[in-house]
N, C-alpha and C positions, 0 to 999 in steps of 0.2 A: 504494500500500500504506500504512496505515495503521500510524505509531509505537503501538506495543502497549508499550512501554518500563514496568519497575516503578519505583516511588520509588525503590529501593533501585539499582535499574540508573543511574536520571537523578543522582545523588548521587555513586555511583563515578566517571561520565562527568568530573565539574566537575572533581573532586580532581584530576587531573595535568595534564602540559604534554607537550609533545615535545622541550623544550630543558629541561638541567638549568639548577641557579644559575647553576653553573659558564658558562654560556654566554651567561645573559643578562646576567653581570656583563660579560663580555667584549663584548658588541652596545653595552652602555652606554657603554660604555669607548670604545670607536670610534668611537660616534655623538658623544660632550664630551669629549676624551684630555685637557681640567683639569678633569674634572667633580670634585668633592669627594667621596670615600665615603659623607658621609652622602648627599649626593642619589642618589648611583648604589643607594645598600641600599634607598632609599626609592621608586627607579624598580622595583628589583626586586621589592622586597617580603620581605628581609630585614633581619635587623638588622646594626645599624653594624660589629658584631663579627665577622659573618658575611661581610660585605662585604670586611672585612680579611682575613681567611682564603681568601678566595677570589681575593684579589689576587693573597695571598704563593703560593698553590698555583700560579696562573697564569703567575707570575715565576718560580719553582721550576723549572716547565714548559718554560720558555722562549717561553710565549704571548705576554709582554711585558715588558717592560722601562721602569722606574717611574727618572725622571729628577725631583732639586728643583729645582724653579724659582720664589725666595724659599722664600716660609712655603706654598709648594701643589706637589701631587706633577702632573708631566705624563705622560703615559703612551705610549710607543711598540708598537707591538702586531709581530707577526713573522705577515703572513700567511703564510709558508711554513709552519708548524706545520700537523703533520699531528695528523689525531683519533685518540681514546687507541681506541679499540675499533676490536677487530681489523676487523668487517668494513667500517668508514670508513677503514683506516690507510691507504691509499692516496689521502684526498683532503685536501687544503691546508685549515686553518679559514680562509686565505683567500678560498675560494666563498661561504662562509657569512656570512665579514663583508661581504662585497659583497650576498648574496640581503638584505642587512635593513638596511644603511646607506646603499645608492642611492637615488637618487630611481627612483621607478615613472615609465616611461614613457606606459604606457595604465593604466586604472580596468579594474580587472576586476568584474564583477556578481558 
């Protein structure tokens, strides 16, 4: 079958994701727990400011827990934290930071 897709359909498609900020800041976090804020807002593709607010919301959360060490924040993450919406509340963001911080065992095509 042939994409019949409009400009206007192919355009909506790009604009979103399936994971909020909120989660990729947290993937980032897990993947360098000394990453600096500006590199993790710069991995996600928000700003520095934005970066920070998604921290303190995270830590608010109980998703982690931000320790100094010197002049650099390290970051401890709680995979036990379960997700805020209802029909995830039953699963650990533990699955999550595994499905995207492990190494892939096989390439998928």
């Amino acid at each position: 079958m042939v994409n019949m897709a409009t400009a206007g359909e192919r355009e909506s498609t790009r604009n979103w994701t399936f994971l909020t900020n909120h989660g990729h800041v947290l993937l980032a976090i897990a993947r360098n727990p000394t990453a600096r804020l500006r590199d993790v807002a710069v991995e996600v593709g928000v700003t520095e400011r934005a970066a920070q607010a998604i921290v303190a919301d995270l830590e608010a959360g109980g998703y982690l827990r931000r320790t100094r060490v010197g002049r650099r924040n390290e970051y401890t993450l709680n995979p036990a934290g379960r997700f805020r919406h209802p029909a995830e509340a039953d699963r650990q963001v533990g699955h999550l930071l595994a499905l995207f911080t492990e190494e892939p065992t096989t390439e998928l095509d």
